[in-house]
N, C-alpha and C positions, 0 to 999 in steps of 0.2 A: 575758433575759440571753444566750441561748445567740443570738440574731437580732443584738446590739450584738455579740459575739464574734466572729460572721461579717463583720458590717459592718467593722470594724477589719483582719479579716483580708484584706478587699478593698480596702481603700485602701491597706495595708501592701505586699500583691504588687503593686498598682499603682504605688508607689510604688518598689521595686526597679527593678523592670519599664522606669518613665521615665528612673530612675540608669542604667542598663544601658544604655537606649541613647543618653545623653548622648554619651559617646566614638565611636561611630561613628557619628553624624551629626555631632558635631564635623570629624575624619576630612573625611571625606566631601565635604561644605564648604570645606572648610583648601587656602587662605587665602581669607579675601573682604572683609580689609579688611588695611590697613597692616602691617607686620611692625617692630617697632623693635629694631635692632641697637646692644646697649650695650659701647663701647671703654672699660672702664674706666682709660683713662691718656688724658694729653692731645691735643690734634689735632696732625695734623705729624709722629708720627715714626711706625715702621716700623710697629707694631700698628696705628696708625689706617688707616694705609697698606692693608694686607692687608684689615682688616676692611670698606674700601670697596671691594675689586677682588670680595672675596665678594660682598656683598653687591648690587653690581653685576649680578655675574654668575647669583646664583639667581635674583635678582626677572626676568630674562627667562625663566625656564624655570617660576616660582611664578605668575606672571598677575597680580604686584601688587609694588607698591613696597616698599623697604626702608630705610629709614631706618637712617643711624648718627648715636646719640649719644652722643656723649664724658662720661662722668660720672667722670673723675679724684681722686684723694687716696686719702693713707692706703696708698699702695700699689698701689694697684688693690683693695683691700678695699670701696671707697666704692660702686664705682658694682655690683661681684659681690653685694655684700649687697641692692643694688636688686631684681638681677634674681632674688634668691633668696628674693626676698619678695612676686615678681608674682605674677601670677596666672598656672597651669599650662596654659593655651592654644594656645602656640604660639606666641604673637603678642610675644613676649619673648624675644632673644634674646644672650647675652654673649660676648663673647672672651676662652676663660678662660686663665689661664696657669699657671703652675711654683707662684709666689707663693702671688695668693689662693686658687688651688680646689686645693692641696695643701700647702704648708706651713704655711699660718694655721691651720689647725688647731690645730697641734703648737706653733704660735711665739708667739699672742696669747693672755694672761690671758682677757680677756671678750670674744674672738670673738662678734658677733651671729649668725651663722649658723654652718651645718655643713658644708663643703664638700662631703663627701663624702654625705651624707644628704640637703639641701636644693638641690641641683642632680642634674641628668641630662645626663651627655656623649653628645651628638649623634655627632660625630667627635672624633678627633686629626687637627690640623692639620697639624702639624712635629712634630719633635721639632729641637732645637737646641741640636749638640753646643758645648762648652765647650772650648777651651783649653787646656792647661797649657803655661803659658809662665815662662821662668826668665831670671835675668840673664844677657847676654850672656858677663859673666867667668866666672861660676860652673862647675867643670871636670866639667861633665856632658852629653850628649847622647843619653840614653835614659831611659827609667822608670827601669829597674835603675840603672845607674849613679846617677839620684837619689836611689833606694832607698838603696844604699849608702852613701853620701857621708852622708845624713843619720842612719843607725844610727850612722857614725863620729864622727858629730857631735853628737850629743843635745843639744836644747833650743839652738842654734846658729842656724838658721834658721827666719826668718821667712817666714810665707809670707800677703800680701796678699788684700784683696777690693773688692767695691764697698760694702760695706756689712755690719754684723752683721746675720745672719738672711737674706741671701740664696743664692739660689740659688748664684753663685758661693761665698759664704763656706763649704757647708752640702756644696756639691762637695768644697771641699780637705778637712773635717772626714769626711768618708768616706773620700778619697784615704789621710786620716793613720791612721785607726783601722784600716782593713781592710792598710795595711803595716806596720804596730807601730813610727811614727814618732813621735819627741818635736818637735814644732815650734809656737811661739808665732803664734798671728793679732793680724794688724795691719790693723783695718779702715778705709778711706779713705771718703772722699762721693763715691762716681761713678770710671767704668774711669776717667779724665784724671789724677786725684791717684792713684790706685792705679797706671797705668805708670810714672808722677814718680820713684812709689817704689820700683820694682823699676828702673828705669834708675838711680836713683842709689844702690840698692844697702839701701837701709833694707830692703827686704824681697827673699828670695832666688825666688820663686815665686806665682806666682796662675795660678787657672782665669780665664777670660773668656771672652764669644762673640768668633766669629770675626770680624765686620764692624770690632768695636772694637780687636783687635789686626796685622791685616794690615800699616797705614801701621807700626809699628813692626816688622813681623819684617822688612819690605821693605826698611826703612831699618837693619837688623843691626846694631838696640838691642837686642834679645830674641828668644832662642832658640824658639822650638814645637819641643815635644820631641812632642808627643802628644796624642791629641784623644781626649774624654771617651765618645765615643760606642760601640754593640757592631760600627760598621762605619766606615769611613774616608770623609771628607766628600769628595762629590764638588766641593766648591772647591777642597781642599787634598789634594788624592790621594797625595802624598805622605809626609805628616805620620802616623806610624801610632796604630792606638788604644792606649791602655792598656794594654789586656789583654792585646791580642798583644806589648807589650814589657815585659812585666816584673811587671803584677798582672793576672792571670788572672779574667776574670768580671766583672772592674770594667764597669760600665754606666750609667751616669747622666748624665744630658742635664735642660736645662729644654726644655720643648715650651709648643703654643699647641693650645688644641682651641673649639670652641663647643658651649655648655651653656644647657642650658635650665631653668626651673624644677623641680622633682624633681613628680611627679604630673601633667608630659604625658602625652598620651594615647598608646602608643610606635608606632598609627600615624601620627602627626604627627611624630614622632622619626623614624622611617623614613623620612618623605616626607622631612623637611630633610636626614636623612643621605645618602639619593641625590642629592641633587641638589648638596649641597657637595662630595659624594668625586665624583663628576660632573666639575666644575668647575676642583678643584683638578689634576685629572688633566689639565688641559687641556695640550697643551703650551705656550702662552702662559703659563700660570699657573706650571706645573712649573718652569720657566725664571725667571720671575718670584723665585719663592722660594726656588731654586736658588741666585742670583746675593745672595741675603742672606743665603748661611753658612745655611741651612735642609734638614733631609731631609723630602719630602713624604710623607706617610702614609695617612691618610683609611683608617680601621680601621668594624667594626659598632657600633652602641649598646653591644653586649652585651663586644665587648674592650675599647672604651671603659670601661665600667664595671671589669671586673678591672683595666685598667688601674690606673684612679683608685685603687681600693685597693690597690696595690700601692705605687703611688707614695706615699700616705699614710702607708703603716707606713714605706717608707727611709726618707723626709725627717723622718718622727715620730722616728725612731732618732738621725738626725744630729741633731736640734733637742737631744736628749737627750743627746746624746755632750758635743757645742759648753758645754751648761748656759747656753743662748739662750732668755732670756722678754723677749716687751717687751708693754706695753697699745695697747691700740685706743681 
């Protein structure tokens, strides 16, 4: 007995022993075959855009190709839930954003995955302030001044988005609870029916990114009173934040990071984290993303993480504020 006791105890340390050094000979190796980068939204616009200039740009410095493919729907939920269900290698890569890898938590009934638990952030890409943009008549040109007008006004204004449950919606539902504003949402399909509505006056205010509202501040349809972010965008330098005019601390942006299945090995998280904040530092790149209303960032694994949870409890709170559920 005591001789099968031993016997067990030696396949069992041997058995650790091979687990252990699974990840650093993984490491070690990383990459030596394909890498797939998943866009979860369709080909053609600005995410797929970026996610090919990365992708580009590591596979010269990783010694192997990098594939993107586009796995669209449902938000971006469809193709996030792929890559949160590959296999933790490396060789799986997504572009995660605002949406799936922090508000589906809080917004979808039967979410298949966990944002926050079943992915690992490599980096932050951007962060991408938002907006606030008001009807051109409306007799306001500052935070405060909004603030006011709308305490005068209770239940009075309207204030627009692209959609229930998104990030712009989920923006204004912050903007309202942390200044003690009574105001009605009016949510539209898409920025095009959501300007419609603020130029013709059905609604008095919406957040948006910057690329979608330029053509209308330029053509002095709508006001920018002020942009969402803790600093001033270097496209609109003169547009101030929030904070500094009128609600102090206000901070909230949608961003773009890449994430990888949660139980990478994190030195394989490291290798992809050097080599994207690498890249994105580039000045070609910097510029690149500069010129699409974006602030570049490219933070560790490890702020990455507090990030993500951070971000999970505010947008958890606005999903809560809002009283926003939809199914998956």
């Amino acid at each position: 007995m005591k001789a099968l006791h031993r016997y067990f105890g030696i396949l069992l340390t041997t058995a650790v022993a091979l687990a252990a050094g699974v990840g650093p000979v993984q490491a070690q190796n990383y990459p030596d075959k394909t890498i797939h980068f998943v866009v979860p939204w369709p080909p053609g616009g600005a995410a797929d855009m970026m996610a090919r200039l990365i992708g580009e740009g590591i596979a010269k410095e990783l010694g192997q190709s990098v594939v993107v493919e586009n796995k669209p729907g449902a938000g971006g939920l469809i193709g996030t839930e792929a890559v949160a269900r590959s296999a933790p290698d490396g060789y799986t890569l997504v572009l995660g954003s605002t949406g799936p890898n922090s508000i589906a938590g809080s917004l979808y009934r039967n979410l298949r995955y966990d944002p926050a638990k079943d992915l690992t952030g490599v980096t932050q890409i951007t962060e991408l302030p938002l907006l606030l943009i008001v009807n051109a008549s409306l007799p306001v040109n500052s935070v405060r001044e909004l603030i006011d007008y709308a305490k005068r006004n209770p239940g009075k204004l309207n204030f627009g988005s692209v959609g229930a449950g998104t990030a712009q919606h989920l923006t204004s539902e912050i903007f309202k609870a942390k200044a003690g504003l009574d105001m009605v949402h009016v949510p539209y399909k898409g920025s095009a029916p959501a300007f419609t509505g603020l130029v013709g006056g059905e609604v008095q205010m919406l957040f948006d990114n910057i690329p979608a509202s330029q053509a209308m501040i330029k053509a002095g349809k709508v006001k920018a009173i002020a942009i969402s972010s803790r600093s001033r965008s270097p496209a609109l330098p003169d547009v101030p934040t929030v904070a500094e005019s009128g609600l102090p601390g206000f901070h909230v942006v949608a961003w773009q990071n890449v994430a990888v299945p949660a139980g990478t090995p994190p030195a394989i998280v490291q290798r992809l984290n050097n080599e994207i904040v690498k890249f994105i530092n580039t000045d070609a790149m910097r510029k690149r993303l500069t010129d699409m209303g974006a602030n570049v960032v490219g933070n560790t694994p490890e702020q990455e993480a507090k990030r993500i949870r951070d971000e999970v409890a505010q947008w958890g709170a606005a999903v809560a504020a809002a009283g926003v559920k939809l199914d998956y």
